[in-house]
C-alpha positions in Angstrom: -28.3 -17.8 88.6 -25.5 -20.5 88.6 -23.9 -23.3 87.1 -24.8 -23.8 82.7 -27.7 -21.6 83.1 -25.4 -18.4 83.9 -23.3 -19.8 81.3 -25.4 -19.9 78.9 -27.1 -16.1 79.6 -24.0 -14.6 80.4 -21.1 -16.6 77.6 -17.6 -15.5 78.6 -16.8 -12.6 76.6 -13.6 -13.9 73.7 -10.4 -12.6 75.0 -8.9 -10.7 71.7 -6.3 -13.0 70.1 -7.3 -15.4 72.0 -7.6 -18.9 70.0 -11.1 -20.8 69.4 -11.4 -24.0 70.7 -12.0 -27.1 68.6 -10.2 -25.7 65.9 -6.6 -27.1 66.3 -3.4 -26.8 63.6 -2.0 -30.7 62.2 0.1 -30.3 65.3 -2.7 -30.3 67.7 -1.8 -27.1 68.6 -4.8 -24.3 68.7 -3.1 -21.3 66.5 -6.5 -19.9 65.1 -6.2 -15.8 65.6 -2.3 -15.7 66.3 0.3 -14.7 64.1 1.7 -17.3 61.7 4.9 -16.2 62.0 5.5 -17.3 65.0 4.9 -20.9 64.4 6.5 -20.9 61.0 3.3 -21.2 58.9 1.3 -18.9 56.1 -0.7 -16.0 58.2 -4.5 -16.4 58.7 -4.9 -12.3 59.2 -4.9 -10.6 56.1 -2.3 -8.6 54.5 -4.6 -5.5 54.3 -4.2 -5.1 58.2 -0.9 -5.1 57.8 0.6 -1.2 57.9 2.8 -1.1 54.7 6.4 -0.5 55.6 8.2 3.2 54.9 9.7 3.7 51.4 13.4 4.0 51.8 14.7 7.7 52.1 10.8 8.8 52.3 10.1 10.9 55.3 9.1 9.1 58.7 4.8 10.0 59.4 6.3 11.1 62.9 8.9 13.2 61.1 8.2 16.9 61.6 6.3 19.1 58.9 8.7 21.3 57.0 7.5 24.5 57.5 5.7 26.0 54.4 5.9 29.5 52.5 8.6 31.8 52.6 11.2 32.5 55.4 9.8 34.9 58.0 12.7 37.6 58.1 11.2 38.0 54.4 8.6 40.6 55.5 11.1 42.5 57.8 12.5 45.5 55.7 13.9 48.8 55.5 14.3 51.7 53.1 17.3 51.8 52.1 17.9 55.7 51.8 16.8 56.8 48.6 17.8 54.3 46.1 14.4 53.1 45.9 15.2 49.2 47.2 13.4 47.8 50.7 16.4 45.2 51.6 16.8 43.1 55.2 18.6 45.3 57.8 21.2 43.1 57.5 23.8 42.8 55.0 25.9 40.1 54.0 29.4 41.1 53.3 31.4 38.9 51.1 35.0 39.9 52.1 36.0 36.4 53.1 34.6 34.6 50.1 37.6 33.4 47.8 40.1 34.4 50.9 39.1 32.4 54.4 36.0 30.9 52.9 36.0 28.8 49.8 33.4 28.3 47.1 31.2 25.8 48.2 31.0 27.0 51.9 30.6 30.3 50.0 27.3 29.4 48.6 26.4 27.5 51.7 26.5 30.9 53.7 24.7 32.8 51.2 22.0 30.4 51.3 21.1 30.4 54.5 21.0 34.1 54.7 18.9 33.6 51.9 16.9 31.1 53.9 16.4 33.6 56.4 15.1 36.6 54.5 18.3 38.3 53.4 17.9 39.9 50.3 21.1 42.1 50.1 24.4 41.4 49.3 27.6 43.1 49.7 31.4 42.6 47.7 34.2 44.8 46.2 36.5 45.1 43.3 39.5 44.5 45.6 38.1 41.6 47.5 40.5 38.4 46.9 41.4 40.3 43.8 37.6 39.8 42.4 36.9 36.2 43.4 34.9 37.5 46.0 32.6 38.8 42.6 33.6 35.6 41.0 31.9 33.7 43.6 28.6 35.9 44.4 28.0 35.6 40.4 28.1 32.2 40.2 25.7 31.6 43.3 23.1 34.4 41.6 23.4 32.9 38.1 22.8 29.3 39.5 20.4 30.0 41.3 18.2 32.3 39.5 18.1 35.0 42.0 19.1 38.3 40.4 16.3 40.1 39.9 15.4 39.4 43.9 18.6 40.4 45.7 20.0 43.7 46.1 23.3 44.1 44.8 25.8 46.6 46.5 29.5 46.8 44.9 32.6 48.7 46.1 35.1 50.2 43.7 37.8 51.8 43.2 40.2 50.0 45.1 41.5 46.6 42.8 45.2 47.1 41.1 44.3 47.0 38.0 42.2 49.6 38.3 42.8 52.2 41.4 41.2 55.4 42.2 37.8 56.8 40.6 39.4 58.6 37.9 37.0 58.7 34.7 38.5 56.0 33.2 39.7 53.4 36.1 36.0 54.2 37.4 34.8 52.6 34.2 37.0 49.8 34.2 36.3 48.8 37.2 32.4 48.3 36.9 32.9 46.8 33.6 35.0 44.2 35.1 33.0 43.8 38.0 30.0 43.3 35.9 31.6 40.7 33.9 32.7 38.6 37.2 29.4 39.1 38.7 27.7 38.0 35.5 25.1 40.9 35.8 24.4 44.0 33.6 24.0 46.5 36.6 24.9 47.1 40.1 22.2 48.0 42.4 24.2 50.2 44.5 27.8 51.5 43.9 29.9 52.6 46.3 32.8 55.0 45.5 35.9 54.2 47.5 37.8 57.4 47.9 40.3 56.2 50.5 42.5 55.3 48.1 43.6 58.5 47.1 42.6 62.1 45.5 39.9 62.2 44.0 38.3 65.0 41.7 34.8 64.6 42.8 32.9 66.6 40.2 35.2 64.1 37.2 33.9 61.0 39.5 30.3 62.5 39.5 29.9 62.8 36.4 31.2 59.6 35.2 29.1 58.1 37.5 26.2 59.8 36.1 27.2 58.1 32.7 27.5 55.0 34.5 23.5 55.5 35.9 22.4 56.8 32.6 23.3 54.0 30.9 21.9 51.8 33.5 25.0 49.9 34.6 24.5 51.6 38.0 21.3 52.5 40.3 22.2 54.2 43.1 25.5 55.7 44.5 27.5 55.3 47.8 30.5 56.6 49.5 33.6 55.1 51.2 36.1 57.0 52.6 34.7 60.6 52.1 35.0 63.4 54.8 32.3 65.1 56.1 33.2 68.2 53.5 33.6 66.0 50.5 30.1 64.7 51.5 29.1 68.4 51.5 30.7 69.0 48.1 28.8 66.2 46.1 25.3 67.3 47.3 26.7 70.8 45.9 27.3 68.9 42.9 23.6 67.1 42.9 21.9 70.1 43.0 23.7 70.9 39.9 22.3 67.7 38.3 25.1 65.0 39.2 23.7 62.1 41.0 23.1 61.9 44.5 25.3 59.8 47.1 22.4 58.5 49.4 24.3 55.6 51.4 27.1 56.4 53.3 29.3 52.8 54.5 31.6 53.9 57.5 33.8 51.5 59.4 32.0 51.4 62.9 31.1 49.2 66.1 30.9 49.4 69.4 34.7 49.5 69.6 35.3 52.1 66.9 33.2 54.6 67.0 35.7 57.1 66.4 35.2 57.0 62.4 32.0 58.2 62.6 32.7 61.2 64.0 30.5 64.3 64.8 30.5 65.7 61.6 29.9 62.6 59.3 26.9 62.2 61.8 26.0 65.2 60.9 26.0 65.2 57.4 24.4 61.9 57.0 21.7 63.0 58.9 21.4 66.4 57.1 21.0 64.7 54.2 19.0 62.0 54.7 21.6 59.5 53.8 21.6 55.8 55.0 24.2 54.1 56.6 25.8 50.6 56.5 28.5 50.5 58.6 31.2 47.7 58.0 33.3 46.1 60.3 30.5 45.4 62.2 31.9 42.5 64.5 35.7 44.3 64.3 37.0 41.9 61.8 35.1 39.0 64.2 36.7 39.6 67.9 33.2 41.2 68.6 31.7 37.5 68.3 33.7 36.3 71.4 35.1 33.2 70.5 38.9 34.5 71.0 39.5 36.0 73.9 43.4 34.8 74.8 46.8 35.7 72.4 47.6 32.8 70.3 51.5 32.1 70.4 53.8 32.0 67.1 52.7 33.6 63.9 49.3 34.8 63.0 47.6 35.1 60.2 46.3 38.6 59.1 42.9 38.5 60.1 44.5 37.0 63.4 46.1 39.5 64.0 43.5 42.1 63.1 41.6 40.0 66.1 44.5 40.0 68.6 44.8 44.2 68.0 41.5 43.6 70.3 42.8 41.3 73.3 43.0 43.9 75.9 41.8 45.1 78.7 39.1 47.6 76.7 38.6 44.5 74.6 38.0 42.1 77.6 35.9 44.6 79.1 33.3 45.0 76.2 33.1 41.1 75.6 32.5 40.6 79.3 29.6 43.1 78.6 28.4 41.4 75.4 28.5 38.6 77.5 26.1 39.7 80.5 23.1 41.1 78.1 23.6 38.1 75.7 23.1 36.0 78.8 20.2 38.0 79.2 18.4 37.9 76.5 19.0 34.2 75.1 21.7 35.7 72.5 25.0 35.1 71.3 27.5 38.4 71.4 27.5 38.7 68.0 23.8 39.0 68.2 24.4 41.9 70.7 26.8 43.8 68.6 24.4 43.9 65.6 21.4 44.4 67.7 23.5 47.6 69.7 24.6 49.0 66.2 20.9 48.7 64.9 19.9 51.2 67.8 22.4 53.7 67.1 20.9 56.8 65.0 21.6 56.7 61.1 22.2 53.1 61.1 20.0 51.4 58.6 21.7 48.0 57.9 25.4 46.8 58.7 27.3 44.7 56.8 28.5 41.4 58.2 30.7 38.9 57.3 30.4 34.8 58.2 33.1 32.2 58.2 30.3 29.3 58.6 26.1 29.5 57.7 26.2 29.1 61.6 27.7 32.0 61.8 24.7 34.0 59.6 22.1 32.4 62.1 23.9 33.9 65.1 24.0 37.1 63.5 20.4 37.6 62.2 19.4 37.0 65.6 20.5 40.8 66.2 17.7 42.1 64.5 14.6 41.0 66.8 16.8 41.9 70.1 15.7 45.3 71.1 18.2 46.4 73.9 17.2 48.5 76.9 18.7 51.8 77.7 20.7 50.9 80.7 21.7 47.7 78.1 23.5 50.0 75.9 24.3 52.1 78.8 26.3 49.0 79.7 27.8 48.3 76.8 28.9 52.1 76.3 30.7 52.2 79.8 32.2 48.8 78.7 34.0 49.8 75.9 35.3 53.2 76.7 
């Protein structure tokens, strides 16, 4: 079939947009199907084909889904001895709060633990002379959060109120109440390193200080292995029980939890939370090399460090991080978490980068001949 009579059975299929002919504009020009715009004239197509344009500051439809529900570390939890509270195996230390860390980035670090399933926090009497309590107070009472965090004060150390006499020891949680704006403390740790103390006087104001509800649960700072011994003596009796023991320890000092402290915490069932996790930060790596001139004091807590012990552990931090996907501060949480005892260590961050980098730790199980690494390392 050729010529009008395939024409006419087969018609040439319309190309899309393409224009009709016999229909022609003023100008003679054939714009029937094309976008006005481009000629300057009123659009034939309707404005219902037209996808409406993005709200200013609304999300993009490509942008990507927040993700719903709470933060996943949420449902990772521990006991924490025998006060009672499941808290994140990681606690948040507010030592530089009100001294290298001011309020707003304060908030901003506690927030994104928060954001990450960390329900425990950590401060003391004697931290920036209480603005460290200052500052975790305001963030709980804006934000609503007491009843869901954990909240684990040190005393016995501030000025104003040194020791754990009978009456210094109740000073001191009264005014730390009052900066914290709370009516209890969740878990209070005794500070005996400040002194002498007579344990069975501390016990039993402490057990006032329970009794009256202003305290949960008890812990101990700077007890010996025999004063440990003494105060479950004393519990027996009826005193309260210590159940958390905090002990300054990490990979680089491990000589403060010594055989017999080991011992006794494990004895009796105690928890630990060992501080100084990241040895006051040179554990995280990012200062390797002395800094000339004068240094500030947590510089020069760092720079006790730069040596060749020092070089030698970060080098190890280094290879396993490298490893595993990890920062080194990831490692050094994640090589405490394996030791025996060790329920949840308290951290400090500088940055809510910092907290990120840290929680990492706690999904990073390390290999034997990892820690066997380490160990060698930092000997």
């Amino acid at each position: 079939m050729t010529g009008a009579g395939a024409r006419e059975a087969y018609p040439r299929r319309k190309r899309r947009g393409a224009p009709e002919r016999g229909h022609r504009s003023s100008g003679g020009v054939d714009v029937k199907g094309w976008d006005m715009a481009v000629f300057g004239v009123d659009s034939a197509i309707s404005s219902e084909s037209v996808p409406p344009a993005v709200a200013p500051g609304a999300p993009h439809p490509s942008a990507p889904i927040p993700v719903q529900g709470p933060p996943i570390g949420q449902g990772v939890r521990v006991r924490l001895g025998d006060t009672g509270a499941d808290v994140f195996p990681l606690i948040l230390g507010g030592a530089e709060f009100g001294w290298n860390v001011d309020l707003e980035s304060s908030h901003e670090i506690m927030d994104a633990y928060l954001e990450r399933g960390g329900n425990i926090l950590h401060t003391a009497d004697s931290f920036s002379g209480g603005r460290s309590e200052h500052i975790i107070g305001q963030w709980l009472h804006s934000r609503g959060l007491r009843d869901d965090i954990t909240l684990a004060v040190r005393v016995g150390g501030h000025p104003d109120n040194p020791g754990l006499g009978p009456v210094n020891l109740v000073r001191a949680v009264e005014a730390s109440l009052t900066r914290l704006r709370t009516d209890r403390i969740d878990l209070l740790y005794l500070d005996a390193s400040s002194g002498r103390t007579d344990l069975e006087e501390t016990l039993a104001t402490a057990e006032w200080l329970v009794e009256s509800g202003k305290a949960r649960a008890l812990g101990a700072v700077g007890f010996a292995a025999e004063q440990l011994v003494e105060a479950r003596i004393f519990a027996s009796a009826g005193y309260p029980r210590i159940t958390v023991l905090d002990v300054p320890f990490n990979v680089l000092r491990r000589h403060e939890f010594d055989a017999d402290l080991r011992l006794v915490a494990g004895a009796q069932g105690m928890a630990v939370t060992p501080s100084h996790a990241l040895e006051h930060g040179f554990l995280a790596g990012r200062q390797r090399t002395r800094i000339r001139g004068g240094l500030s004091v947590r510089g020069a807590q760092i720079a006790a460090n730069i040596n060749r012990r020092g070089s030698r552990t970060l080098r190890a931090l280094d290879a396993v991080g490298k490893e595993l996907g990890v920062p080194d501060a990831a490692v050094a949480v994640a090589w405490l978490l394996a030791q025996k005892l060790v329920t949840a260590p308290i951290v400090n961050a500088f940055a809510p980068q910092h907290v990120e980098e840290l929680v990492q730790g706690i999904g990073v199980p390390l290999s034997r001949s990892q820690l066997a690494d380490i160990a060698r390392a930092s000997e």
